[in-house]
N, C-alpha and C positions, 0 to 999 in steps of 0.2 A: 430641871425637873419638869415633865409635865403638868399641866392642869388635873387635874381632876376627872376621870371617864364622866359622862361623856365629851371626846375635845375632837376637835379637826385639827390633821395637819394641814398647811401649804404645800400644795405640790410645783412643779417645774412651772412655767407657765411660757408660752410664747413671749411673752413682755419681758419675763422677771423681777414682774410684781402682780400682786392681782387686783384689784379693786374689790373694796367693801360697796355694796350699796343700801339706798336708804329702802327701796323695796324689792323684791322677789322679780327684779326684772333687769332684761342690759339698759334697757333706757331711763332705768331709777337714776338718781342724783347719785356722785358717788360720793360716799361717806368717809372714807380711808383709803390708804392702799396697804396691801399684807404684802410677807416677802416670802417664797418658798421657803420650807422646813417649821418655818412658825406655827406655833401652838396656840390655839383660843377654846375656850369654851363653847361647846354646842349647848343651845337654847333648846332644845328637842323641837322644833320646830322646821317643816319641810315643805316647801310648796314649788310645784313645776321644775323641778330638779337644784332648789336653791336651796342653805344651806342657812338659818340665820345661828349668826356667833356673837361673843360678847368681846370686841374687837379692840375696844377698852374700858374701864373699872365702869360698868353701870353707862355704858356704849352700845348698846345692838344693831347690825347690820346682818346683811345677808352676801353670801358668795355665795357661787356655780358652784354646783356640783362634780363639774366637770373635773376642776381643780383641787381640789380637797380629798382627804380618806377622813373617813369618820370612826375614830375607834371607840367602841363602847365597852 
Protein backbone atom coordinates (compact mmCIF):
# COMPACT_ATOMS: atom_id res chain seq x y z
CA UNK A 1 0.00 0.00 0.00
CA UNK A 2 1.30 3.38 -0.59
CA UNK A 3 1.94 6.08 1.81
CA UNK A 4 -0.14 8.60 1.85
CA UNK A 5 -0.21 11.65 -1.17
CA UNK A 6 2.07 13.32 -0.83
CA UNK A 7 4.91 10.31 -1.37
CA UNK A 8 7.95 9.80 -3.78
CA UNK A 9 8.67 6.92 -5.74
CA UNK A 10 12.42 5.43 -6.32
CA UNK A 11 13.17 5.40 -9.61
CA UNK A 12 15.96 3.16 -11.64
CA UNK A 13 19.07 4.73 -10.77
CA UNK A 14 22.59 4.06 -12.34
CA UNK A 15 23.76 2.39 -8.90
CA UNK A 16 20.60 0.60 -7.91
CA UNK A 17 20.20 2.41 -5.03
CA UNK A 18 20.06 5.99 -4.38
CA UNK A 19 21.29 7.70 -1.31
CA UNK A 20 19.39 9.78 1.26
CA UNK A 21 21.26 12.69 2.30
CA UNK A 22 21.62 14.78 5.31
CA UNK A 23 21.25 18.19 3.25
CA UNK A 24 19.83 19.51 -0.29
CA UNK A 25 23.27 18.64 -1.67
CA UNK A 26 25.66 15.64 -3.55
CA UNK A 27 28.29 16.47 -1.19
CA UNK A 28 25.69 16.24 2.15
CA UNK A 29 26.63 13.20 4.34
CA UNK A 30 24.66 10.47 3.19
CA UNK A 31 21.84 9.50 5.55
CA UNK A 32 20.38 6.16 4.03
CA UNK A 33 20.28 4.51 0.85
CA UNK A 34 16.65 3.96 -0.83
CA UNK A 35 16.18 1.05 -3.45
CA UNK A 36 14.08 1.73 -6.75
CA UNK A 37 10.19 1.33 -6.56
CA UNK A 38 10.28 2.48 -2.84
CA UNK A 39 7.78 4.63 -1.30
CA UNK A 40 8.34 7.56 1.38
CA UNK A 41 6.65 10.26 2.35
CA UNK A 42 7.28 13.73 0.91
CA UNK A 43 7.94 16.47 3.40
CA UNK A 44 6.56 19.27 0.95
CA UNK A 45 9.80 20.62 1.09
CA UNK A 46 12.11 21.44 -2.31
CA UNK A 47 15.36 23.14 -2.71
CA UNK A 48 17.69 23.19 -6.02
CA UNK A 49 16.07 20.07 -7.51
CA UNK A 50 16.17 17.87 -4.06
CA UNK A 51 13.36 16.14 -2.76
CA UNK A 52 13.34 15.98 1.35
CA UNK A 53 11.36 12.48 2.39
CA UNK A 54 10.73 10.92 5.56
CA UNK A 55 13.20 7.94 4.84
CA UNK A 56 12.24 6.36 8.22
CA UNK A 57 9.62 6.80 11.23
CA UNK A 58 10.60 10.45 12.30
CA UNK A 59 14.05 10.23 9.78
CA UNK A 60 14.20 13.21 7.19
CA UNK A 61 16.61 13.27 4.43
CA UNK A 62 16.72 14.67 1.04
CA UNK A 63 17.04 12.92 -2.49
CA UNK A 64 17.65 14.17 -6.31
CA UNK A 65 15.04 14.95 -7.99
CA UNK A 66 16.46 13.54 -10.77
CA UNK A 67 15.45 10.01 -9.32
CA UNK A 68 12.14 10.16 -7.89
CA UNK A 69 8.35 11.02 -9.20
CA UNK A 70 6.45 12.78 -6.74
CA UNK A 71 2.85 11.91 -6.75
CA UNK A 72 0.51 14.33 -5.20
Amino acid sequence: TPPAKPYVIIKETPTGWLRVRTEPSSTATEAAKVNPGETFPYLNEEKSGWLKIEYETDKAGWVSGVYVDLVK
